[in-house]
N, C-alpha and C positions, 0 to 999 in steps of 0.2 A: 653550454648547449649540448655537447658530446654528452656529457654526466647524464643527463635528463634524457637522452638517446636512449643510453645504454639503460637507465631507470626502464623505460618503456617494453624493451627488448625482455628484462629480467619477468615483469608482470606478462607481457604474450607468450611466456615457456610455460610449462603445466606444472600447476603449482597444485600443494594441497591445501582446500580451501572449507571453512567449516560457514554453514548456514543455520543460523539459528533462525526458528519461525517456518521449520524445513516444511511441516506439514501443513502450510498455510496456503492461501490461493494462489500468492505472488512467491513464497518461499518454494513449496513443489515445483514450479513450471522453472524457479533458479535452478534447482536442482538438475531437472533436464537439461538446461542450457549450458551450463557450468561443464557437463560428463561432456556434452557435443563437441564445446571447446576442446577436449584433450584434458583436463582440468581432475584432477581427484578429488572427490568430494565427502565431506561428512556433514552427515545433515542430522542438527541437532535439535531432538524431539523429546516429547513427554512421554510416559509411560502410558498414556492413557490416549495420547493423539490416534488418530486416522491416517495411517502410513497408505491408505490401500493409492493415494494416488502417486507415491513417490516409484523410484526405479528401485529393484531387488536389491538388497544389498552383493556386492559380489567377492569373490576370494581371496583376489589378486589386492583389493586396497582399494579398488579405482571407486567403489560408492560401498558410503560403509555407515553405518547408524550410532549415533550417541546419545543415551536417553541421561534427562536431566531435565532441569526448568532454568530460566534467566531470573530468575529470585533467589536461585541457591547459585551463590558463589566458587561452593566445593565442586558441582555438575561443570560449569564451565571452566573454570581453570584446569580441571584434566580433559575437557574436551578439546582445549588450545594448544596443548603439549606438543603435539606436532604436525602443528596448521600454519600454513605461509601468510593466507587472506582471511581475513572474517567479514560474511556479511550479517550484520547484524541487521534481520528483519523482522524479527519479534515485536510484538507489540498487539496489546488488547484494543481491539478495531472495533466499536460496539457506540452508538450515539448514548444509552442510557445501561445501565446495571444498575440490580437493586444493592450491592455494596462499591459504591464510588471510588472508595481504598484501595480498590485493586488497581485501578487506572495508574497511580501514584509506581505501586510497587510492581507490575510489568513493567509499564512505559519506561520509569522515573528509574526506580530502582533498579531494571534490565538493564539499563546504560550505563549507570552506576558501575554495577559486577563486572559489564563487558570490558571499561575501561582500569579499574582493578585488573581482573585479570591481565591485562596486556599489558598490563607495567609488570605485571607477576614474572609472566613466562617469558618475555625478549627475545621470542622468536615471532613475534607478528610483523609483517611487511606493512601491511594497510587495513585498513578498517573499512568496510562501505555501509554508512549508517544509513537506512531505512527512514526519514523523517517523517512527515505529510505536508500538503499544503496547508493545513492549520496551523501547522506552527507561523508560518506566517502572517498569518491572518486576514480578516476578509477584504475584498477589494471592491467596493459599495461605488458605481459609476467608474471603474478605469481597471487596468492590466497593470498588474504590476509582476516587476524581475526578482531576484536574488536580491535586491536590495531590500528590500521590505522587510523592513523588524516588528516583531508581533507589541503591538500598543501593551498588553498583557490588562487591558482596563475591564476589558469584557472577555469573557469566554460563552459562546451557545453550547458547551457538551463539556464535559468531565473530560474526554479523548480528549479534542483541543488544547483545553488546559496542559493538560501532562506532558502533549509533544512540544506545547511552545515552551516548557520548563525542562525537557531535553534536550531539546534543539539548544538552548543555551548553555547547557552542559557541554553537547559533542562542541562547539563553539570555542569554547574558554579552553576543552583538552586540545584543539587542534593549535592554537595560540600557546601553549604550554609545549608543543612538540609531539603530540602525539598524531600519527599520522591517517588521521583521519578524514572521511570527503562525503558528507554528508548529501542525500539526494532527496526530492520533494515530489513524490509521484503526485497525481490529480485523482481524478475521480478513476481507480481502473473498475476494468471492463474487459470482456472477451470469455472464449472459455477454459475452463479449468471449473474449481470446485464453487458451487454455488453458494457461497457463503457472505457472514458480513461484510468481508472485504469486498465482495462482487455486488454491490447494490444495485447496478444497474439493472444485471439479470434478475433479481429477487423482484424489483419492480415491474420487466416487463414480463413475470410469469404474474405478478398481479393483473398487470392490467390486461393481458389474453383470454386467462381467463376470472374477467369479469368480477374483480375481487374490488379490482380500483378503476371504476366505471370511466372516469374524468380525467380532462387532467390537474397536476398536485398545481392548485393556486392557480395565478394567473399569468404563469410564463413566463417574471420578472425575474427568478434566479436565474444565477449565470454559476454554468461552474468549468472547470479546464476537464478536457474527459481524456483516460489515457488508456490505451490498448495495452491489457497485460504483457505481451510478447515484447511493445515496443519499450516499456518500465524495465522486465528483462534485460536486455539488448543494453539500454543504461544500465544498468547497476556494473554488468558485466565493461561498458567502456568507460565506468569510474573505476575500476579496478585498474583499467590497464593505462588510463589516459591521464584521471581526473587529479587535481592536485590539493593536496592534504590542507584543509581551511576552507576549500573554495566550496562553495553551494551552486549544486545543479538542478535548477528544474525539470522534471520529466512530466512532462504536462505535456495534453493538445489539443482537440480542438477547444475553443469557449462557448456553451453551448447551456442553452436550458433546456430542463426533464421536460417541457413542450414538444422540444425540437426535438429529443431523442423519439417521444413516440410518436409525433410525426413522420419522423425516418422509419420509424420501427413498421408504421400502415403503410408507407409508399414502396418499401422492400418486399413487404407479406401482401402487397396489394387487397390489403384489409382496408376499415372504415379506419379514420382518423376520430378518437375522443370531440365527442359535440360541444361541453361543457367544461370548467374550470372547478374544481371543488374551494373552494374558498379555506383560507389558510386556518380561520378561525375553525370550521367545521373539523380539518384534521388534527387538528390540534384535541379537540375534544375525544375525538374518537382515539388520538395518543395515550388520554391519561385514561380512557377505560381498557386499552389495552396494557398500560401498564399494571393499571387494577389484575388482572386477569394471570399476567404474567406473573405476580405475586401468589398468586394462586395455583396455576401449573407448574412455575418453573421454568417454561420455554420463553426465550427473551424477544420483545415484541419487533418487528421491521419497523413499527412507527410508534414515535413517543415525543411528547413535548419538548427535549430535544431536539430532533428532525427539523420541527416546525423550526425554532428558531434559527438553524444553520440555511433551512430555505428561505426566510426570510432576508437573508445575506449575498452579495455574489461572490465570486471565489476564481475571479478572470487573471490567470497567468500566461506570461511570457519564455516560452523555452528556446528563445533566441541564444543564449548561453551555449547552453546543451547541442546545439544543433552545431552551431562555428565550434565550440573545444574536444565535444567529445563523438560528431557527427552522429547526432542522435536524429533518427529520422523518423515521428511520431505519424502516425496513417490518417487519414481523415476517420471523423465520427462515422460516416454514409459507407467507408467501405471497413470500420472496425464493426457493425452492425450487419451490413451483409454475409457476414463471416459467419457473428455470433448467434443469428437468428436461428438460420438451420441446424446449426449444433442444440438450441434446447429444444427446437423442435424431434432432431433425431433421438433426444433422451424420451419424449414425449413430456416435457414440461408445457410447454405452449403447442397450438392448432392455427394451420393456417391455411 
């Protein structure tokens, strides 16, 4: 009991800690939260990423940049050189790409290099692996915990697939000794950059204005929705708390894309969506945006993928996380009162 004291005590001193996925919606706001703690950080990015939302790098050490990819082995292993933490948050977040391969070798192959590396360099403390709730997989009529092992029979998305064949990797290395604590965010949300990872806001800037008239089906999905700050917050009390094997949920409320743009009109004291678009119409409208997207290049918000993970529920329990690592996830009604005004103040939506 002392040893695991003193463990806890070593992870709350500022340690230097490398963030792969730095430039990403959930990776940048680590970044912030990481400097807030006391914490030195190196946030490892592509040559090509979008740093404009991360912090300056500074002189002293305290945030500092490493460019490289999680597919080239030689980028990370000198990024790790002299790093205490890794969070490893990387990972291709997209329901459809017109080359599926890649899902394999981000996802698959990131985790791969991450865990090479840390056998390499034997200055790693801990690991905080990035999973999703798909690796888990769907929970069709109930909530389920950390217990849930992905059936691996059906996948709806190429993403899916890859994280439930990572998730079994970070799994077998933490069983092998390596001191890793794998977390399972839900659906996040809040602000930060409007990206794939943010689907929420992507959708309710459709449906403001008037792109996605309805709402998606008939309000039969369920999915766990997690306030980016509070996924943060976790990742951060896996570092300091969480124990190498164990799996935490970072999930909250269980809720269907009904119930968010219902909350989204009774907050903007807007109208609420009249009608339901039926799952088969978006679906069709999927595969000509895919059409399209082969065409432009720009990768569609909706594709026959989509369809099939809405036709699923995706209802977890972060009862875990709450007793071990005091993870305290905010309702949906006050992570949207937050998030509304903010794309309003960017002037993405009117209200």
């Amino acid at each position: 009991m002392l040893s695991k004291d003193f463990d806890r005590l070593d992870f709350t001193m500022s340690k230097k800690v490398l963030v792969t996925g730095a430039s990403g919606y959930l990776g940048g706001r680590l970044c912030h939260a990481l400097l807030n703690h006391g914490h030195r950080v190196k946030a490892f990015v592509r040559r090509s990423s979008d740093i404009s939302s991360l912090p300056l790098p500074s002189g002293d050490g305290g945030f500092e940049l490493a460019y490289g990819d999680v597919t080239d082995y030689s980028t990370l292993l000198e990024a790790f050189s002299d790093c205490h933490v890794i969070f490893h948050a990387a990972a291709l977040v997209e329901p459809w790409i017109p080359d599926p391969s890649r899902f394999n070798s981000v996802n698959v192959g990131g985790l791969k290099n991450v865990l090479r590396a840390y056998r390499e360099t034997g200055n790693i403390e801990k690991i905080v692996y990035t999973s999703s709730f798909f690796a888990l997989g769907s929970t069709d009529g109930y909530v389920a915990d950390e217990s849930q092992v992905h059936s691996g029979k059906f996948f709806c998305t190429e993403y899916e697939k890859s994280k439930a064949i990572a998730d079994k990797i970070a799994l077998e290395a933490a069983a092998e000794g390596v001191p890793i604590v794998p977390v399972y965010p839900g659906v996040i949300y809040g602000p930060g950059k409007v990206t794939s990872g943010n689907v929420v806001a992507r959708l309710i800037i459709e449906r403001f204005n008037w792109r996605l008239p309805g709402y998606i089906g008939e309000g039969k999905d369920k999915f766990s929705f997690s306030h980016v700050d509070d996924v943060v917050d976790g990742h951060i009390a896996a570092m300091n708390d969480g124990q190498p094997g164990e799996k935490y949920l970072l999930t909250g409320e269980n809720a269907s894309f009904k119930d968010v743009f219902d909350l989204a009109a009774t907050i903007t004291h807007t109208k609420k969506p009249q009608f339901g678009i039926p799952l088969f119409a978006i679906e069709a409208y999927g595969w000509l945006l895919v059409v399209l997207s082969r065409i432009t290049g720009t990768l569609p918000l909706i594709s026959p993928p989509t369809v099939q993970v809405l036709r699923h529920q995706w209802a977890y329990s972060c009862a875990k996380a709450k007793a071990e690592l005091n993870y305290k996830p905010r309702s949906l009604e006050e992570g949207l009162t937050e998030m509304l005004p903010w794309l309003k103040q960017l002037k993405l939506i009117k209200y």
